[in-house]
C-alpha positions as CSV (number, residue, x, y, z in Angstrom):
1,X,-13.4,-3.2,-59.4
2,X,-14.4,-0.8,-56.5
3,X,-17.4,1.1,-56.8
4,X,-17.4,5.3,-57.0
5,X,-18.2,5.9,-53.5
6,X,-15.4,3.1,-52.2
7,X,-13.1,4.9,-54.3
8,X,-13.8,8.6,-53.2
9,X,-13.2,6.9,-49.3
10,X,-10.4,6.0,-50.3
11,X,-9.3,9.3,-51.7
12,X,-10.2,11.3,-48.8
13,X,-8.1,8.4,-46.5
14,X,-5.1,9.4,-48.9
15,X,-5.7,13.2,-48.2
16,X,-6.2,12.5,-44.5
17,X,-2.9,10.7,-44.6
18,X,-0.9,12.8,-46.6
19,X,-2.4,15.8,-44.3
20,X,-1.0,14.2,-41.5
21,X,2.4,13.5,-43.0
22,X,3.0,17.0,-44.1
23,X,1.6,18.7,-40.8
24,X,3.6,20.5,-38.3
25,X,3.1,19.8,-33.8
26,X,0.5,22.1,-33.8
27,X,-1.4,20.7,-37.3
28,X,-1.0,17.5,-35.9
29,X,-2.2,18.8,-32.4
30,X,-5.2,19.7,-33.9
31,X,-5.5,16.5,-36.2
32,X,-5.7,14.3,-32.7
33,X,-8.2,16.8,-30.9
34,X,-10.9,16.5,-33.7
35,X,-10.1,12.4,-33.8
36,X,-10.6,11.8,-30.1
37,X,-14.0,14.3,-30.3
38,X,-15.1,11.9,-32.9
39,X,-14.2,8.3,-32.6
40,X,-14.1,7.9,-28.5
41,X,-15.5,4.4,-27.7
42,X,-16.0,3.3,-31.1
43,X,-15.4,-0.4,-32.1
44,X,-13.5,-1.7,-34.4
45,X,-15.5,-1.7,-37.2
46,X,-16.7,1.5,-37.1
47,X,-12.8,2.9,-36.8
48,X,-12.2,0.5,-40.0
49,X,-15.5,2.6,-41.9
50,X,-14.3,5.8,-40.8
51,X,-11.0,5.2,-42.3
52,X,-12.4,3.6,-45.1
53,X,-10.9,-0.2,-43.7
54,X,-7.3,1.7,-43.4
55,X,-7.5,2.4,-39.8
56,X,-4.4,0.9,-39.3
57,X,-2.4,2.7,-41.3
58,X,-3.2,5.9,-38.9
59,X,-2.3,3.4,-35.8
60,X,0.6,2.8,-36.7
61,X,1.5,6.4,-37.9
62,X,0.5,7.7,-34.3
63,X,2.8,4.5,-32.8
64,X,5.8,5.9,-35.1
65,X,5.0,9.6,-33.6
66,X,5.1,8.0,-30.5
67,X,8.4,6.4,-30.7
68,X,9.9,9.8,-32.1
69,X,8.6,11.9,-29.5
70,X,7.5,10.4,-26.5
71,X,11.3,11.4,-24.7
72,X,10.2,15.4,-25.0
73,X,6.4,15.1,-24.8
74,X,5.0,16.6,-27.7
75,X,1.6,16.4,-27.4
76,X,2.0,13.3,-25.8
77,X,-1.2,12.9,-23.5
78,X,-3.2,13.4,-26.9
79,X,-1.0,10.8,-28.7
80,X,-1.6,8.4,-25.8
81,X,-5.4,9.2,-25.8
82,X,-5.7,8.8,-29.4
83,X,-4.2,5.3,-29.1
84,X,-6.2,4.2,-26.7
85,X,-9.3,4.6,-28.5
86,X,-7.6,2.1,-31.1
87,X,-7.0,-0.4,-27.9
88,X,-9.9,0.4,-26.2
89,X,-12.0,-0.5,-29.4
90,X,-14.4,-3.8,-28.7
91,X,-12.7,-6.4,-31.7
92,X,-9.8,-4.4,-31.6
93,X,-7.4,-7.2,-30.8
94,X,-5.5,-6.6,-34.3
95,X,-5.1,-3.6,-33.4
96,X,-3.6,-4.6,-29.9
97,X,-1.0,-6.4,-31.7
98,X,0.3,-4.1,-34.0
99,X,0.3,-2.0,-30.9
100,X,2.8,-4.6,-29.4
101,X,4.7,-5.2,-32.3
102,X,6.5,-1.8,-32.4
103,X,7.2,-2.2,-28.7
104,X,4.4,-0.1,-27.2
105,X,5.1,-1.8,-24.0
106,X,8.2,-0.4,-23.4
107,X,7.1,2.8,-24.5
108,X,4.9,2.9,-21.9
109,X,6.9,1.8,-19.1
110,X,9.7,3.7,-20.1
111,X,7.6,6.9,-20.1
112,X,6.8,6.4,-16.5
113,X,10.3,6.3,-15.3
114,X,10.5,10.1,-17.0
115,X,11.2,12.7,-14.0
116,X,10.3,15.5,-16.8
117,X,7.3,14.3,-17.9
118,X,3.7,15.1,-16.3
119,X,2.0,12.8,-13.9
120,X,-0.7,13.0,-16.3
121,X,1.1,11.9,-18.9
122,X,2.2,8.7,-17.5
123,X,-1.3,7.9,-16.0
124,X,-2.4,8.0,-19.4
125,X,0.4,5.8,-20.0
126,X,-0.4,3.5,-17.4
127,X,-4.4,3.1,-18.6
128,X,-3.1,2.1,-21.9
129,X,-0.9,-0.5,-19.6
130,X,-4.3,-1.3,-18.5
131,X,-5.7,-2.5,-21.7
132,X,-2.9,-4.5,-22.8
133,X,-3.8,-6.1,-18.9
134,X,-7.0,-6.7,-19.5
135,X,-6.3,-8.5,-23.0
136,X,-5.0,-11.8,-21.2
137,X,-2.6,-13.6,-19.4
138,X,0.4,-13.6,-21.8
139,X,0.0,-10.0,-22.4
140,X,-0.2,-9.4,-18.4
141,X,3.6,-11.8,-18.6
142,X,4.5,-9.4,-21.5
143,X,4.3,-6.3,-19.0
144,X,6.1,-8.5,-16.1
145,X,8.8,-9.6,-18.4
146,X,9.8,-6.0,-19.7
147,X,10.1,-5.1,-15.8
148,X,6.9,-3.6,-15.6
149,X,6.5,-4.2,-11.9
150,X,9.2,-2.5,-11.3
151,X,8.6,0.8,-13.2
152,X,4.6,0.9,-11.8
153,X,6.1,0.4,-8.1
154,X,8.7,3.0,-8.5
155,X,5.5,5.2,-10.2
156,X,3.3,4.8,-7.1
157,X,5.7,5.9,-4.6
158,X,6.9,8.4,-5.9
159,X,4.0,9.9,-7.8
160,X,2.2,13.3,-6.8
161,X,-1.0,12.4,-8.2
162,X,-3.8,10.8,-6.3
163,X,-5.6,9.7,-9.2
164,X,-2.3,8.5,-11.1
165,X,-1.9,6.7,-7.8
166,X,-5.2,5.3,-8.1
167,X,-4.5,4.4,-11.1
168,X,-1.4,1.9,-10.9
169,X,-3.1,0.5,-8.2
170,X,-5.6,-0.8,-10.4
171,X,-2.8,-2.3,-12.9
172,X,-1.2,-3.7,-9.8
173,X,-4.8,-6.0,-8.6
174,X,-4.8,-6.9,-12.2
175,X,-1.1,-8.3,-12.6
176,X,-1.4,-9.8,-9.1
177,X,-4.5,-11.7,-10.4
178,X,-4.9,-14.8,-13.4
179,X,-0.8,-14.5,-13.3
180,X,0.7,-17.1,-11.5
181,X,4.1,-17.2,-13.3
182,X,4.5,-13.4,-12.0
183,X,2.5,-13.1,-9.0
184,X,4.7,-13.0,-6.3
185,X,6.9,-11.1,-8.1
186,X,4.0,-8.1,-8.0
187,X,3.8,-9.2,-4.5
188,X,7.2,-7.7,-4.3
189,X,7.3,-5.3,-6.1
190,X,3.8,-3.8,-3.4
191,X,5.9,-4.9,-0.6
192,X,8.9,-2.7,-1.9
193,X,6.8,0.8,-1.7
194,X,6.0,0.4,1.7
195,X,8.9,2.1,3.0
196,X,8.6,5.0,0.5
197,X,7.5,8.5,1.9
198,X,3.6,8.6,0.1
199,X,1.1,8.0,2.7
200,X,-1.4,7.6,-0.3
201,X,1.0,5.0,-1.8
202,X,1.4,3.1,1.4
203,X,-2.4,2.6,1.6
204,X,-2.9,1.8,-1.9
205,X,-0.3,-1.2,-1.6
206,X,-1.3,-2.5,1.9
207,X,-4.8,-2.6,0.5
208,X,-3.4,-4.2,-2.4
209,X,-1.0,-6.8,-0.5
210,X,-4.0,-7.8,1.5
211,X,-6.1,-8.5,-1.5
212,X,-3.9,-10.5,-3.1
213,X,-2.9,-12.5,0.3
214,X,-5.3,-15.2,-0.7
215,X,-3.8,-15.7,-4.3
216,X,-0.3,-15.5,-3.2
217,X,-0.6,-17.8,-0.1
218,X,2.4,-18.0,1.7
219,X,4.1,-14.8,2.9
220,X,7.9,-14.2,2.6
221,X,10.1,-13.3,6.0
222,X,10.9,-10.4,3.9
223,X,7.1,-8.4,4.8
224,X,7.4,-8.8,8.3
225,X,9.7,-5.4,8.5
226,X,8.0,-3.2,6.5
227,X,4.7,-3.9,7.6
228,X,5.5,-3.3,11.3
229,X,7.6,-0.2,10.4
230,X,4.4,1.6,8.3
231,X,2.8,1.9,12.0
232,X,4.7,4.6,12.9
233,X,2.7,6.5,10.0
234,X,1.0,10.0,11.1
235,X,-1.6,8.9,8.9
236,X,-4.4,6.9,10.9
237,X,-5.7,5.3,7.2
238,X,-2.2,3.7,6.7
239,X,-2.4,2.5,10.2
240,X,-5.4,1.2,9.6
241,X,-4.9,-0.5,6.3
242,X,-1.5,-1.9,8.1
243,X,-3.9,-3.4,11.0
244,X,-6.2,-4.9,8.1
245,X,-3.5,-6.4,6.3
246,X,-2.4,-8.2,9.7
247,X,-5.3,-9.9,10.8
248,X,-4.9,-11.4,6.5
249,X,-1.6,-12.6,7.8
250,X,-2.4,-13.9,11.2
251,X,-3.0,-17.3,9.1
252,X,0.7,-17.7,8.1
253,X,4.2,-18.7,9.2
254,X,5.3,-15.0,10.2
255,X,2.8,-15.0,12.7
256,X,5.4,-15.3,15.7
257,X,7.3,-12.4,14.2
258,X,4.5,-10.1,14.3
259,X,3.3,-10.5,17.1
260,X,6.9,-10.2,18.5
261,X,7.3,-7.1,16.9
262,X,4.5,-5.8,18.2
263,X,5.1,-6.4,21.7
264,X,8.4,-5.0,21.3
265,X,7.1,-1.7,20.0
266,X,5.2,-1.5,23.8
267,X,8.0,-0.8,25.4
268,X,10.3,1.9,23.4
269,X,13.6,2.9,25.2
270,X,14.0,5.2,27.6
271,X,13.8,8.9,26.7
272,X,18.2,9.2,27.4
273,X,18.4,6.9,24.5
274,X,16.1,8.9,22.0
275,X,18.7,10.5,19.3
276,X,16.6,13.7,18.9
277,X,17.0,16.4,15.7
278,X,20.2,17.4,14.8
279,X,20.6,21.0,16.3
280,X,22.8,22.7,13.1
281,X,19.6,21.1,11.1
282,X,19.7,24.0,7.8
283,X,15.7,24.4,8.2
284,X,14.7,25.3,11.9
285,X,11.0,25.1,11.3
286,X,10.9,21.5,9.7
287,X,9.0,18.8,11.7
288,X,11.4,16.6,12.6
289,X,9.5,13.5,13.2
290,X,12.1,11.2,15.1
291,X,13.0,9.5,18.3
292,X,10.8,9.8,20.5
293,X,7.9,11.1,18.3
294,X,8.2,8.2,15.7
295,X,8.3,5.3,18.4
296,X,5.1,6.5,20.3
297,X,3.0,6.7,17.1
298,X,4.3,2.8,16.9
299,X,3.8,2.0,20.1
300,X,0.3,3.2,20.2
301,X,-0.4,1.9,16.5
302,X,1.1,-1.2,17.9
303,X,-1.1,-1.5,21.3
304,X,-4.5,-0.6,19.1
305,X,-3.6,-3.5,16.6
306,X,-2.9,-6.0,19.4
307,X,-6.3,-5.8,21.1
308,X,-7.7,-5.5,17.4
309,X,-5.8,-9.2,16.8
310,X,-6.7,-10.6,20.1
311,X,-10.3,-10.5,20.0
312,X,-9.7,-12.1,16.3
313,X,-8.5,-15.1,17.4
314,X,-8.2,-16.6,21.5
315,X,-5.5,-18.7,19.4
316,X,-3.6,-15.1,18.7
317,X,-4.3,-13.8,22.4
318,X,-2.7,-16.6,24.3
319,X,0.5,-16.0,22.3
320,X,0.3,-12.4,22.9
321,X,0.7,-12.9,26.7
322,X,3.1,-15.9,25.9
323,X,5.0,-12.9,24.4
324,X,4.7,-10.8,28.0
325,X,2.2,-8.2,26.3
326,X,0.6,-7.6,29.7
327,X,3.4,-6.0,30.8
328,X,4.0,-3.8,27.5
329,X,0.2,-2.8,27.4
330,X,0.7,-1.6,30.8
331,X,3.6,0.0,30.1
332,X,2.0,2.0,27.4
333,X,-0.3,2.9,30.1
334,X,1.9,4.7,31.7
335,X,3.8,6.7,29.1
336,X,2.6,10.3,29.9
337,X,4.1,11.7,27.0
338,X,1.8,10.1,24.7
339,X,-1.6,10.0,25.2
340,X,-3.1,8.3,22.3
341,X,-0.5,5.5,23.6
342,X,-2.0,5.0,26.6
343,X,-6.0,5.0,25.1
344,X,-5.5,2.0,22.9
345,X,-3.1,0.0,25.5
346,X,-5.4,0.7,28.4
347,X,-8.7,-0.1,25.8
348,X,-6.4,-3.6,24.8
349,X,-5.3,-4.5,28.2
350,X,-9.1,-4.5,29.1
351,X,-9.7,-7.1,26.8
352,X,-7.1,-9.4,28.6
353,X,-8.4,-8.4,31.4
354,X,-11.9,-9.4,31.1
355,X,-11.2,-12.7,28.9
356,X,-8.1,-14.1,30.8
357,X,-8.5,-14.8,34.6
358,X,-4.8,-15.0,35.0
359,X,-4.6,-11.8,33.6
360,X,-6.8,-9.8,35.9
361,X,-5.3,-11.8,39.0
362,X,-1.6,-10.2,37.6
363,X,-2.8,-6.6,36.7
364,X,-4.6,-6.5,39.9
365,X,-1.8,-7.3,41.6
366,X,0.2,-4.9,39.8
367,X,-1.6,-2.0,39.9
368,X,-3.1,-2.3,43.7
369,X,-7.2,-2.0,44.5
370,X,-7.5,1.5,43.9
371,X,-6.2,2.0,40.8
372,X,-7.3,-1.9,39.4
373,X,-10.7,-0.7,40.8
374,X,-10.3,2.6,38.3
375,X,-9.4,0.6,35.3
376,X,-12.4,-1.6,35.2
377,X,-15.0,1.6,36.1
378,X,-13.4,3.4,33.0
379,X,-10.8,1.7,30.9
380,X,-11.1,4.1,28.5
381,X,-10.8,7.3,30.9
382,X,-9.0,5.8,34.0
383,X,-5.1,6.7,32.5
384,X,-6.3,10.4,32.5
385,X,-5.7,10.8,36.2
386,X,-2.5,8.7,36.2
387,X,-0.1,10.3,38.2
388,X,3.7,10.7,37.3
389,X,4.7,8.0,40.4
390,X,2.0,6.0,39.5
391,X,3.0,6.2,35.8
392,X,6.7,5.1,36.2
393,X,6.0,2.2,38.5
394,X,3.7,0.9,35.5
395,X,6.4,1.2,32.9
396,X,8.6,-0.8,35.7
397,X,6.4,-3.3,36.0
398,X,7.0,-6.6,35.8
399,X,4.2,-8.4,35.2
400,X,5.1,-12.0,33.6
401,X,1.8,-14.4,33.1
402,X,3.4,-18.1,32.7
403,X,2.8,-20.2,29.4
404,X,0.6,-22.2,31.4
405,X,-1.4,-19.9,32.7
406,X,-2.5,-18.5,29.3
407,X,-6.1,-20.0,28.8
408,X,-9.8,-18.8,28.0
409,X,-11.5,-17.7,31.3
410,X,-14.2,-20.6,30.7
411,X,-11.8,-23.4,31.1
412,X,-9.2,-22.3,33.9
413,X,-9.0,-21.7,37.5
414,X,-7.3,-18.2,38.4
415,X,-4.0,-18.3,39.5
416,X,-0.2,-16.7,38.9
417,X,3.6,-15.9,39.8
418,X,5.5,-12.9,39.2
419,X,8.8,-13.2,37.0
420,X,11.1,-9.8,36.2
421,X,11.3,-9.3,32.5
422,X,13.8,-6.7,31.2
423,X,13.1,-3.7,29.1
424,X,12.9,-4.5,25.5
425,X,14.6,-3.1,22.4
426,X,13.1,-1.7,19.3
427,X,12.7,-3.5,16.2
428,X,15.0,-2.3,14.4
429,X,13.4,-0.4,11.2
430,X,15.5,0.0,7.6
């Protein structure tokens, strides 16, 4: 028989059920304020004494709320609170379960893909995605097998939140990570968001891609484009993180293509071939960021992460002028209309310069005494007082270092030829 006092819990667990049956939104509103003020961060055993070793029976009254309600969002960042104290709970594992069992996942996924529903909403729901990640491996396959990677993809790019943002990311590691049936699928699913119009999203899954580089291994062909096309970004930090992650992939088969595409942004087309802004455009005062704004960002995104690659590896370098980047640094040089452009070629083709004899026995040759002289007093200054003649014959230029004359400055003689190399076309960007 129970004693008094076991009864009399039990009593008021009936009454707090009952209350909860009968109540109305805002009841119930209130019902889930005064539970998260009071049971945040407990375990499971002291949820089970609260509720009198019924705990469960409120879990899975808050799940069936959930299910009911979830499309219209009645107090649904309280609901998904109150849950997550019940996963969240340390020896809550039961809990996790019956969590599970009424298809909480889905729930969960399916609210992110809600245009009506707040961002704070689904970051709640994502932190509950969290837990049921953190639980283990099958429950991380549980979340890729119910297209999961999908929905939190979709959610980074096109969320407004920072910290939501933030947020997924933090899912996305953990997927990537102790989940080899599904890991290159997340790799995918990262890859995917790249082209999306979030700078903040961009950086979060270049950071991402270049974390889980080591776990994943090999890189698909498929990366090659959208990593190359996120350097024409305004935003220097996605640059940045776009530079990081290709030094992590310097080690793998797409080499060749990157550094091919980066070459090729040095040398954009000729300003008669930029399609500019549509003139009828409905909104005369938006930025149009195209032709030839776009492919000078690249091109001096793409100079700055050359030299940034060459002094990585002499390996890397020697391709690099297999490739005929000599020419397109010093092309960069010379594009007037683009300053920034012409810092990081001039900073990158100093580099060559100094570490390849060849090199400096070709750009020498190229640019005459006075203005070679120039360059090496102030490669970092020297393009300022470029002058219009000087600056077209350097985009003509045709500078060509031989295969065989690519080698480290400590093991070859100087030496060199001249070859004309035609203009190259962009990469073309999706």
């Amino acid at each position: 028989m129970t004693s008094v006092k076991e009864q009399e819990a039990i009593r008021k667990l009936m009454v707090f059920l009952q209350e909860w049956d009968r109540a109305n939104k805002v009841t119930r509103s209130r019902i889930l304020d005064n539970f998260i003020k009071s049971n945040d961060g407990k375990t499971e055993p002291e949820l089970e004494l609260e509720f009198s070793q019924g705990a469960s029976l409120f879990l899975a009254r808050l799940t069936a709320w959930l299910r009911m309600t979830y499309t219209y969002s009645t107090c649904l960042n309280k609901l998904l609170k109150s849950v997550g104290i019940f996963l969240s709970a340390a020896s809550g594992r039961g809990y996790l379960i019956e969590f599970l069992e009424t298809g909480g996942v889905m729930i969960l996924l399916e609210i992110l893909g809600m245009d009506h529903l707040k961002d704070e909403d689904k970051r709640e729901s994502v932190k509950l995605l969290q837990l049921v990640a953190d639980a283990g491996r099958k429950y991380k396959e549980l979340i890729c097998e119910s297209y999961g990677v999908q929905a939190l993809a979709t959610f980074l790019a096109t969320s407004n939140s920072a910290e939501a943002q933030d947020t997924v990311q933090v899912l996305m590691d953990s997927l990537g990570r102790g989940n080899p049936k599904y890991q290159n699928q997340v790799y995918k699913g990262l890859v995917a968001v790249l082209p999306c119009a979030s700078p903040r999203a961009q950086q979060l899954a270049l950071q991402t891609l270049r974390v889980m580089q080591e776990v994943v291994g090999e890189v698909p062909p498929a990366l090659v484009e959208p990593v190359l096309a996120v350097l024409c970004s305004v935003h220097l930090e996605v640059q940045d993180e776009a530079i990081q992650l290709l030094k992590a992939l310097m080690a793998h088969a797409v080499r060749p293509a990157l550094l091919k595409g980066l070459v090729l942004f040095l040398t954009p087309p000729r300003k008669k071939a930029f399609p500019f802004c549509d003139e009828t455009t409905k909104d005369p005062t938006a930025l149009c960021l195209k032709e030839p704004v776009l492919v000078y960002i690249q091109q001096a995104a793409a100079a700055k992460a050359i030299g940034v690659l060459a002094k990585e590896s002499a390996e890397v370098a020697e391709e690099l002028i297999q490739l005929k980047v000599v020419r397109g640094l010093m092309v960069a040089v010379g594009n007037l209309d683009h300053v920034v452009s012409q810092k990081h070629a001039s900073i990158s083709l100093e580099y060559f310069v100094l570490t390849f004899p060849s090199v400096e026995e070709y750009v020498k040759k190229a640019l005459g005494d006075t203005l070679f002289q120039r360059f090496m007093d102030s490669p970092e200054t020297w393009y300022t007082k470029i002058d219009p003649v000087q600056a077209d014959e350097l985009a003509s230029n045709i500078v060509d270092i031989p295969r065989d004359m690519a080698r480290m400055q400590c093991t070859e003689e100087l030496g060199g030829l001249l070859n004309v190399w035609s203009l190259c076309g962009m990469l073309t960007i999706s």
